[in-house]
C-alpha positions as CSV (number, residue, x, y, z in Angstrom):
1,X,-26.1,9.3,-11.5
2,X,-26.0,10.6,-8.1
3,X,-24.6,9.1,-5.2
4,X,-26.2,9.8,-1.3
5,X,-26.6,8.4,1.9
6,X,-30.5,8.7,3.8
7,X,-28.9,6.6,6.4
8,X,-25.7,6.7,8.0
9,X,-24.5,5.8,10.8
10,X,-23.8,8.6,13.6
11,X,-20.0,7.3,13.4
12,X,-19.5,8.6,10.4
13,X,-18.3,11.7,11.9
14,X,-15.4,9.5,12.9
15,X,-15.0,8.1,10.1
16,X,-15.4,11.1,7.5
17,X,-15.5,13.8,9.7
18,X,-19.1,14.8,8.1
19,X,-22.2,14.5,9.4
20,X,-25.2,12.6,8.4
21,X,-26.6,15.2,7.4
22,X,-24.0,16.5,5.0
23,X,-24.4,13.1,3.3
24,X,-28.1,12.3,3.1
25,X,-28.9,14.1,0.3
26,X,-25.5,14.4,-1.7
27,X,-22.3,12.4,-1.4
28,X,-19.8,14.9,-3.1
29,X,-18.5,16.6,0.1
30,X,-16.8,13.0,1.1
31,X,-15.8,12.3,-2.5
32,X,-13.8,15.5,-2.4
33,X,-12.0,14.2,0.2
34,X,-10.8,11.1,-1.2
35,X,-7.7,11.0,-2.2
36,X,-7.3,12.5,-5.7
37,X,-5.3,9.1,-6.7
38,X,-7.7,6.9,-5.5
39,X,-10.8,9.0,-6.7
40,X,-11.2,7.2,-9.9
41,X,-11.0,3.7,-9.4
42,X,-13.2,4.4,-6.1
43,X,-15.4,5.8,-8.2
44,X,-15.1,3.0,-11.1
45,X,-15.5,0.3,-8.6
46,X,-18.6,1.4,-7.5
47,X,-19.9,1.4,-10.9
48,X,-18.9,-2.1,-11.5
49,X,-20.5,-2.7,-8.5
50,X,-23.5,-1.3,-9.9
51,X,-23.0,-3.0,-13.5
52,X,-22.6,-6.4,-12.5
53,X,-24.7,-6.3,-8.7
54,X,-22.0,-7.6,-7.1
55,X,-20.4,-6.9,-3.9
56,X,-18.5,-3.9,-3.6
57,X,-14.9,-3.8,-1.8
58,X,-12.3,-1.7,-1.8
59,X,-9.5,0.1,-0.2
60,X,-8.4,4.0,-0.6
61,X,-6.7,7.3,1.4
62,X,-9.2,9.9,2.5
63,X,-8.2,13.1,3.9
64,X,-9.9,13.2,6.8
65,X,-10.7,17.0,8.4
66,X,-9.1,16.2,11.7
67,X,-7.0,13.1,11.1
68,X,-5.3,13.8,8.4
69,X,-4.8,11.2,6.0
70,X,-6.5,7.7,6.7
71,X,-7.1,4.4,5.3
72,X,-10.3,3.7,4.9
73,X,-11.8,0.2,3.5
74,X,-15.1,-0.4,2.0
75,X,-17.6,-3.2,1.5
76,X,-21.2,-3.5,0.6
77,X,-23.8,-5.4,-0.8
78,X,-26.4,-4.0,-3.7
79,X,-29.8,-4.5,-3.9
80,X,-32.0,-3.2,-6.9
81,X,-34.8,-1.4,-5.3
82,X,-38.5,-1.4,-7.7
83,X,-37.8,2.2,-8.9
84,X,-34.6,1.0,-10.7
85,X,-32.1,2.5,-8.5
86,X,-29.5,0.7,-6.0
87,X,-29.1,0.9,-2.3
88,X,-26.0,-0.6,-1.2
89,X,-25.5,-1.8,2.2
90,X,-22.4,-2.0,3.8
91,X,-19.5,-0.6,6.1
92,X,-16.4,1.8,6.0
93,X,-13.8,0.8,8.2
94,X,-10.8,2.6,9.1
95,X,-7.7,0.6,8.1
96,X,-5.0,3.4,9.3
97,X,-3.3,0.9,11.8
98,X,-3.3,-2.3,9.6
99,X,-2.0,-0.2,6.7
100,X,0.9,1.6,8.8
101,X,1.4,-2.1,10.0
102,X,1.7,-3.7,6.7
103,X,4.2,-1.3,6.0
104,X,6.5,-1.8,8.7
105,X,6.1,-5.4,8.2
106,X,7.2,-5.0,4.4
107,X,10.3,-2.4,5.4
108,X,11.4,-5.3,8.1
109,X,11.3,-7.8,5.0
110,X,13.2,-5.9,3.0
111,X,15.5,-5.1,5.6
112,X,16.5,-9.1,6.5
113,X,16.2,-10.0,3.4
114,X,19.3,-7.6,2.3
115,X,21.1,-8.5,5.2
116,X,20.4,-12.7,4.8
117,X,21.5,-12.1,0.9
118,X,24.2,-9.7,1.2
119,X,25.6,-11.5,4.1
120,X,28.9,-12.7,3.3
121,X,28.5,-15.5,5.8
122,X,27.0,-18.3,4.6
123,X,23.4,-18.9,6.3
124,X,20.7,-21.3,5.6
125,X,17.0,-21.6,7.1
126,X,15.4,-24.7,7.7
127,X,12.3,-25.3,8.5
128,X,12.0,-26.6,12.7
129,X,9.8,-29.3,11.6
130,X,11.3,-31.1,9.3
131,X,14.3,-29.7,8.8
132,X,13.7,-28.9,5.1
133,X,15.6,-25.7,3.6
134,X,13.7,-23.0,3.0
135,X,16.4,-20.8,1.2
136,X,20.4,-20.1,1.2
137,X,22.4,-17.1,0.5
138,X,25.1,-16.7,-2.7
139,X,27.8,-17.3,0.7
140,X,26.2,-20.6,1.4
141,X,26.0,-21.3,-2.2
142,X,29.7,-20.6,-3.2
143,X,31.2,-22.8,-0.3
144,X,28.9,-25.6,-0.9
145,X,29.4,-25.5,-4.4
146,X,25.4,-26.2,-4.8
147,X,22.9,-23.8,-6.3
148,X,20.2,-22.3,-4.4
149,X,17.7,-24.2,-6.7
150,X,19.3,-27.6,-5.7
151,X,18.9,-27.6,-1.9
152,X,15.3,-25.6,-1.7
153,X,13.0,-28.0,-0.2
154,X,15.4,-30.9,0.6
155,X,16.1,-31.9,4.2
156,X,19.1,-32.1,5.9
157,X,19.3,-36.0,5.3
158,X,18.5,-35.7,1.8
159,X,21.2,-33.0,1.6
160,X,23.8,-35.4,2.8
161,X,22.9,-38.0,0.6
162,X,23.0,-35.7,-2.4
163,X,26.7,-34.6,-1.6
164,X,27.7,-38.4,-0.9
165,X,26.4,-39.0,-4.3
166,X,28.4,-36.0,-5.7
167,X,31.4,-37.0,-4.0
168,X,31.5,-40.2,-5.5
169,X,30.9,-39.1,-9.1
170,X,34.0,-36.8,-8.1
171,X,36.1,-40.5,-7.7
């Protein structure tokens, strides 16, 4: 029913912004300092953790004393010990650049994908290799006259063979 940590690493000062002695006996300090959000299923992973013996992983925010905010990621192993309660051993990593990363990544997305879709100029991708499409925008669509569904996945051959066999159900 209590969580601690007798051993800990002397970067968790880094990490936390505690030090090992703040934690050896009694957890709650660093706890408090996860995020209020993430609290509970940090908390409910742990005991599932605990419930089935199974590695623990997990991601959350913790508000770090110096930092600020960071992104920390967890994952540890448990072992029963003979007085029935459960040492896990693991690692906290701070994921703070990955995380800011993955976010830029996902705004960049977003961002070429309104611009490929909204485009009013028809544009296709194909893939170098083999020259398969990989998608169309509504542009491409309405001057071809083909769906986007149609031409995903067909090469470029392929594609000309398709709209030879349209135009001749045209005749």
């Amino acid at each position: 029913g209590q969580f601690s940590m007798p051993y800990a690493s002397p970067r968790i000062k880094d990490i936390y912004g505690l030090e090992t002695a703040e934690v050896s006996t009694d957890t709650a300090a660093l706890f408090a300092r996860i995020d209020p959000l993430d609290n509970p299923h940090v908390i409910a992973s742990i005991a599932e953790s605990a419930r089935l013996m199974a590695p623990w992983k997990d991601e959350f925010r913790y508000h770090h004393p110096d930092k600020g905010i960071r992104w920390l990621e967890g994952h540890s192993t448990p072992v029963l010990e003979e007085d029935g309660s459960i040492v896990w051993y693991g690692i906290i990593l701070d994921i703070t650049e990955r995380k800011e990363t993955d976010r830029k990544i996902r705004e960049s997305e977003q961002r070429f994908s309104a611009l490929f879709n909204q485009n009013p100029v028809p544009l296709g991708i194909t893939k170098p290799a083999d020259y398969r499409i990989v998608d169309v925008n509504q542009a491409w669509c309405d001057l071809t006259g083909y769906s986007r569904e149609e031409v995903i996945c067909l090469n470029s051959a392929e594609l000309g063979l398709t709209t030879l066999g349209r135009l001749q159900e045209i005749r």
